[in-house]
Structure formats: C-alpha cells, structure tokens
RODO-2510 file (C-alpha; in nm, 4 decimals, decimal comma):
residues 213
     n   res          X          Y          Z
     1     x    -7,7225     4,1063    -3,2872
     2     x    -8,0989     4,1677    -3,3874
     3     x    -8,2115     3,9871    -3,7092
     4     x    -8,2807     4,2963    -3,9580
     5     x    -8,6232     4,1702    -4,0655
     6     x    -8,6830     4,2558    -3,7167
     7     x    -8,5508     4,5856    -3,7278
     8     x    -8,7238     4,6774    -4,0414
     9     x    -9,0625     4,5307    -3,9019
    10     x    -9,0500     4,7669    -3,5688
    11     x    -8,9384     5,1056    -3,7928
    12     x    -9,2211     4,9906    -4,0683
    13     x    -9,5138     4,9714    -3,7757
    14     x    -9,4236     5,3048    -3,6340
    15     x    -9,3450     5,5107    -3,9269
    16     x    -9,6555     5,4203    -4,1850
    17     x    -9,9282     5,5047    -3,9880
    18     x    -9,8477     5,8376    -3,9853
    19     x    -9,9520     5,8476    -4,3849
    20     x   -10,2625     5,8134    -4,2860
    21     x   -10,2378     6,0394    -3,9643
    22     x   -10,1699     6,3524    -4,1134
    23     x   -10,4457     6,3198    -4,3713
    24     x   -10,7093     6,2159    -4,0685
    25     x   -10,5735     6,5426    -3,8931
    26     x   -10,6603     6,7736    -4,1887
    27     x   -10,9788     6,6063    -4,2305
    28     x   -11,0656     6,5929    -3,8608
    29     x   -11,0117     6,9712    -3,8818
    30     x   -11,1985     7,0294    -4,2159
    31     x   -11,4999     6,8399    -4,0860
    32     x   -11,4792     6,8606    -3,6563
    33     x   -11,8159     7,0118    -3,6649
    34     x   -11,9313     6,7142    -3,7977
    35     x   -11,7909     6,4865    -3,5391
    36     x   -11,9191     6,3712    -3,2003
    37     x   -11,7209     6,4070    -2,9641
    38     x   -11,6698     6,0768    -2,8257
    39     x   -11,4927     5,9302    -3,1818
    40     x   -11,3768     6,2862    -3,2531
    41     x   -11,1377     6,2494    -2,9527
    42     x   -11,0449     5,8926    -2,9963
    43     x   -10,9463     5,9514    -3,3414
    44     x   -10,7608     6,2631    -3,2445
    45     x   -10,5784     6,0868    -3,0047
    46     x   -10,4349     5,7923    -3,2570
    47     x   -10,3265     6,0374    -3,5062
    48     x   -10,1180     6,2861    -3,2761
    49     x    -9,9504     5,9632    -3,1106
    50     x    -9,9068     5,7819    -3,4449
    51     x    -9,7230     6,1201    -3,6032
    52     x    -9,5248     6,1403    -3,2436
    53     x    -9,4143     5,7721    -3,2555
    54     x    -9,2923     5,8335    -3,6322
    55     x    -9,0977     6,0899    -3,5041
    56     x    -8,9818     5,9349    -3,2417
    57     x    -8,8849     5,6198    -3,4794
    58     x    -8,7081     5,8871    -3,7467
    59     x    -8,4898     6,0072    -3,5005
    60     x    -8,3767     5,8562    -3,1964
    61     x    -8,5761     5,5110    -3,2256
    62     x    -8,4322     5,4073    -3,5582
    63     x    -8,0656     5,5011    -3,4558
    64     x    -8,0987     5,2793    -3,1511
    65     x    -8,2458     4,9667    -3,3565
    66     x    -7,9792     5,0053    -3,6308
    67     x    -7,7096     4,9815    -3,3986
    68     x    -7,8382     4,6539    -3,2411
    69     x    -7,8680     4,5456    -3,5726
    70     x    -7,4650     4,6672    -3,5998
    71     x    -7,5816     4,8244    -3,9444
    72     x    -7,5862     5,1679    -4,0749
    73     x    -7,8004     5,3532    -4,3574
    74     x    -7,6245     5,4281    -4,7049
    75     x    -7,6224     5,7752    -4,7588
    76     x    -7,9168     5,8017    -4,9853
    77     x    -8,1203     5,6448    -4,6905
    78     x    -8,0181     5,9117    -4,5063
    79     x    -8,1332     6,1718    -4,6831
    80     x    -8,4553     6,0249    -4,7347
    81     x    -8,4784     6,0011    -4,3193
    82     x    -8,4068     6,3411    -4,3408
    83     x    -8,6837     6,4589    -4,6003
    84     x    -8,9554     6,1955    -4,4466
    85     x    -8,8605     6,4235    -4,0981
    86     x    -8,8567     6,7649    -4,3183
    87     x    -9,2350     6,6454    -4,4469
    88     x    -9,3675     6,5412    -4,1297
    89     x    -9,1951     6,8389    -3,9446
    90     x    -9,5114     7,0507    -3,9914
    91     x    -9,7434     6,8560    -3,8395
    92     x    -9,5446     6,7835    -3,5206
    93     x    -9,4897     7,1599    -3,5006
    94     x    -9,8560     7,2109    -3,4836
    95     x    -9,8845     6,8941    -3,2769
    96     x    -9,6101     7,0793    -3,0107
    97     x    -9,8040     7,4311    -3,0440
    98     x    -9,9574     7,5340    -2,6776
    99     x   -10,2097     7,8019    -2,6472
   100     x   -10,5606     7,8670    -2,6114
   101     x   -10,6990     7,7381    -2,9725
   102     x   -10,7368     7,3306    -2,9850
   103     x   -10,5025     7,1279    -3,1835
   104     x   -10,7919     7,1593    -3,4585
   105     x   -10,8093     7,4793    -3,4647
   106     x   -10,4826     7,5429    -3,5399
   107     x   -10,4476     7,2944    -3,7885
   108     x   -10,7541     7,4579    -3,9487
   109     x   -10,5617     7,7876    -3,9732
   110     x   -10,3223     7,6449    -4,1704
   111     x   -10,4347     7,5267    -4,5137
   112     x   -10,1255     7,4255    -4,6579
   113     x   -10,1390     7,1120    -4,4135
   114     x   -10,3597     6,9148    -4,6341
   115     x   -10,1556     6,9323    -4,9674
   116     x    -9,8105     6,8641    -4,7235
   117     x   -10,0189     6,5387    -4,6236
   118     x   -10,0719     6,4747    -4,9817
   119     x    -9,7777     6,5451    -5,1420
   120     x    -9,5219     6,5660    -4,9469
   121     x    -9,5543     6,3152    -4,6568
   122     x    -9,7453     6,0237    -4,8092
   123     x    -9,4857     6,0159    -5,1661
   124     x    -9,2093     6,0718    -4,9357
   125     x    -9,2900     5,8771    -4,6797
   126     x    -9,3930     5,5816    -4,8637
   127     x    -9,0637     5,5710    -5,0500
   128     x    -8,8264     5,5772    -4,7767
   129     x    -9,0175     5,2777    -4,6276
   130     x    -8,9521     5,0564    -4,9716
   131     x    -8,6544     5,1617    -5,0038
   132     x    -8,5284     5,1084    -4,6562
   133     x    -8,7245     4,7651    -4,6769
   134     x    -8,5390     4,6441    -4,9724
   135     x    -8,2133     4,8225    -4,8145
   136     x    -8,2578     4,5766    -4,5039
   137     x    -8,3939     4,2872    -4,7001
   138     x    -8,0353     4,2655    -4,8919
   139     x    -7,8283     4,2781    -4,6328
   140     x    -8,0150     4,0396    -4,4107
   141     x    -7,9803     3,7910    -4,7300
   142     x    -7,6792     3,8757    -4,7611
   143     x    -7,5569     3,7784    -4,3606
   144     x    -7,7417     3,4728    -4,3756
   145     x    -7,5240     3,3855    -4,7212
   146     x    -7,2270     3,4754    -4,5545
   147     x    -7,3576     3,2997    -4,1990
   148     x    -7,4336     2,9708    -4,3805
   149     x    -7,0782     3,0460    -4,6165
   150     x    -6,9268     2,9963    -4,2659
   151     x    -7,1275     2,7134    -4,1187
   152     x    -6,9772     2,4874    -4,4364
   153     x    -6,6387     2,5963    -4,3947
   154     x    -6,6918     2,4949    -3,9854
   155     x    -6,8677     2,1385    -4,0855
   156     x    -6,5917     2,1030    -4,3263
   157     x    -6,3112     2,1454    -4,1033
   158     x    -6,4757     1,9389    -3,8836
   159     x    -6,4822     1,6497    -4,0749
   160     x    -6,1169     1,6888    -4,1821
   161     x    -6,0403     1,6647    -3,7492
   162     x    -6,3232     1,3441    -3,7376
   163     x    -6,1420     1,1656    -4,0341
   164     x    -5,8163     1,2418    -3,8388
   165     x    -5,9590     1,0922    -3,4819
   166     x    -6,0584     0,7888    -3,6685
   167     x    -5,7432     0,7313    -3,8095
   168     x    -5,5817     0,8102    -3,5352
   169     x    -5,8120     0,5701    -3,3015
   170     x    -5,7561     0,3111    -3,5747
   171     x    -5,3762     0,3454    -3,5640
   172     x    -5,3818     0,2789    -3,1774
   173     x    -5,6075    -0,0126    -3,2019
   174     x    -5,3373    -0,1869    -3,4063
   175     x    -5,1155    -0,0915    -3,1733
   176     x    -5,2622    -0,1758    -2,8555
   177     x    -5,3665    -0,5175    -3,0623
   178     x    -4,9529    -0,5445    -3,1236
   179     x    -4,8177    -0,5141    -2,7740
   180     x    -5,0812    -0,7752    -2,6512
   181     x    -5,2830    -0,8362    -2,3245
   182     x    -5,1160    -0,4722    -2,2085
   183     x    -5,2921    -0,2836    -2,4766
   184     x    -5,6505    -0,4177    -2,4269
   185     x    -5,7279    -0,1716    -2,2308
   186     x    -5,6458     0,1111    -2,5057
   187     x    -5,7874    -0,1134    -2,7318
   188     x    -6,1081    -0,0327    -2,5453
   189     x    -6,0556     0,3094    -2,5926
   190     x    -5,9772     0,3912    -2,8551
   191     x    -6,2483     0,1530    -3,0377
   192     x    -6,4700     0,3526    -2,8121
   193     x    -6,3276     0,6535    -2,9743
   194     x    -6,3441     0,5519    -3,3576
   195     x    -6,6963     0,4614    -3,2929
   196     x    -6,7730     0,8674    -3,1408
   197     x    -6,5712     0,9979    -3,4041
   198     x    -6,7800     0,8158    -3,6394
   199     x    -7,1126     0,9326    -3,5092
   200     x    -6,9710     1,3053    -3,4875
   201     x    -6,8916     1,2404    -3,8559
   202     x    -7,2669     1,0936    -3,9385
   203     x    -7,4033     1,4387    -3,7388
   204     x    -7,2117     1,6471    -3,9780
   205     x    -7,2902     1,5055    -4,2878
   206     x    -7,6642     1,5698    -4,2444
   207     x    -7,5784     1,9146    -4,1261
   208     x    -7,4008     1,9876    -4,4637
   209     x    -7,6998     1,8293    -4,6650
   210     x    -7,9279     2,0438    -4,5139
   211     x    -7,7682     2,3844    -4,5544
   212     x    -7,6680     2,2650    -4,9457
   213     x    -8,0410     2,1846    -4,9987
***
C-alpha cells in the first residue's frame, strides 16, 4: 500500500499547473501576434499538456492512485473533483475542438475563457488541492498512529514470550543441573537459550524507546 504523502504529491504535480495553464492560454490568445513563433509554440505546447494531464489526474489518474493507497475521498472531496473538472471542462473542450482555426483562434473567439481561468478554475482549483492535501495529510497521520499503536502492542507481546523463554530456559537449567552428568548437555542448551532470549529481549527494549520518543 502506497504511503499517501505519495499519493497526494503525484495528484498535486499534475493538477496545479493547470492554474496557470489556462490563464497562459487566454493570454497566448490575447497577445499571439505578439509572439514568435518559436516560444509561442513551446509555451502552447506546456499548457495544452498541463490542462490534459489535470484531466487526466481528475478522472481516471486519481481513482487509480487512491486505490493503491486503499483510501477513498469523503464526499465533499468529491464534489470538489467534480467542480475542479466542471471549471476546467471548457478549456479541454476547446483543447479537443478539430477544424480549420488554430487552438488560438478558437480560444480567442471565446471571451468568457479568461474570467473561467480567473474565477472559476484558479479559486476552485486551488481549494480542492488544500483541502485534499490536508484530507490526505490526516489520514496518513493517522495510519502511522495506528501503525506505531500496533508495533507496541507486537514489542509488548514479545517481551511477555522472551520473559517466558527465560524462565522457561532457567527452569531447565535447574533441572538438567538436578539429574546430574545426564543433563549437561541440556544444561548447554538451554543456557544457550536464556542467553538468546535475553538478547531478543535487549533488541526490543530499544525498539520500544524509540517509537515512545
């Protein structure tokens, strides 16, 4: 299972550059006379595959990545998925558009792009990402509480089974030491066994000090 902080770093890198892509497309279009057409291009380029790869990350890519992470979105997440889609839907319908007019063109033609840029996909956007960062942040700190909850309990119970061995192992040493020269060879034993059972026991008492630091 797939550390969240991971998760949440792959959907962050994909999504938020598409802030700034819609608002370079609308500019790109406002001003393409301006441009040569060497950086023009380029530029082009980075915003229609950063808007794509958004896409691609609000629909299918995020679903995959959650599910590796074996976690799911609380429903007010969802809806904000939704809306960041709904705001950015515009621009990948433009993006999608065939025809004889350039991608420019078309987004020229269509004036309302820049105020969707402004105020619909950047606020919208931008709050999904916090909130889904904070979302994943919680729960991540909340499976390492639990993870290191059940680390103790394991180190615990393991001691309890080392303190046992040792008795144990001590019990047969006085036994092997009662029945004389035919128990030496237990003896060996089960000193030998006391003395693993003590370092086992010395192993997991500076495991537990270092997850109770």
């Amino acid at each position: 299972m797939k550390p969240l902080s991971d998760i949440q770093n792959s959907a962050f890198m994909a999504i938020a550059p598409c802030r700034a892509a819609s608002l370079a497309l609308v500019l790109m279009a406002r001003d393409d006379a301006q441009q040569s057409p060497e950086d023009g291009a380029t530029l082009l380029e980075q915003s229609v595959n950063r808007i794509t790869s958004a896409h691609d990350m609000l629909t299918r890519g995020l679903d995959r990545l959650l599910e590796e992470a074996e976690h799911k979105l609380p429903a007010d997440l969802e809806e904000q998925r939704r809306n960041s889609l709904q705001a950015l839907q515009p621009f990948t319908d433009v993006i999608g558009e065939g025809g004889k007019s350039s991608l420019l063109e078309r987004i020229s033609a269509r004036p309302s792009l820049t105020s969707q840029s402004l105020y619909q996909v950047e606020p919208i956007v931008s709050r999904f990402l916090i909130d889904m960062t904070k979302n994943m942040f919680d729960e991540q700190k909340s499976r390492d509480s639990a993870r290191d909850e059940g680390m103790r309990d394991a180190i615990e119970n393991a001691e309890t089974v080392g303190r046992h061995i040792q008795l144990i192992a001590f019990n047969a040493s006085i036994e092997a030491a009662r029945i004389g020269d035919q128990g030496k060879g237990f003896a060996v034993i089960a000193t030998e066994i006391r003395n693993l059972s003590g370092r086992t026991q010395t192993l997991l008492d500076t495991m537990s000090d270092y997850l109770r630091a």
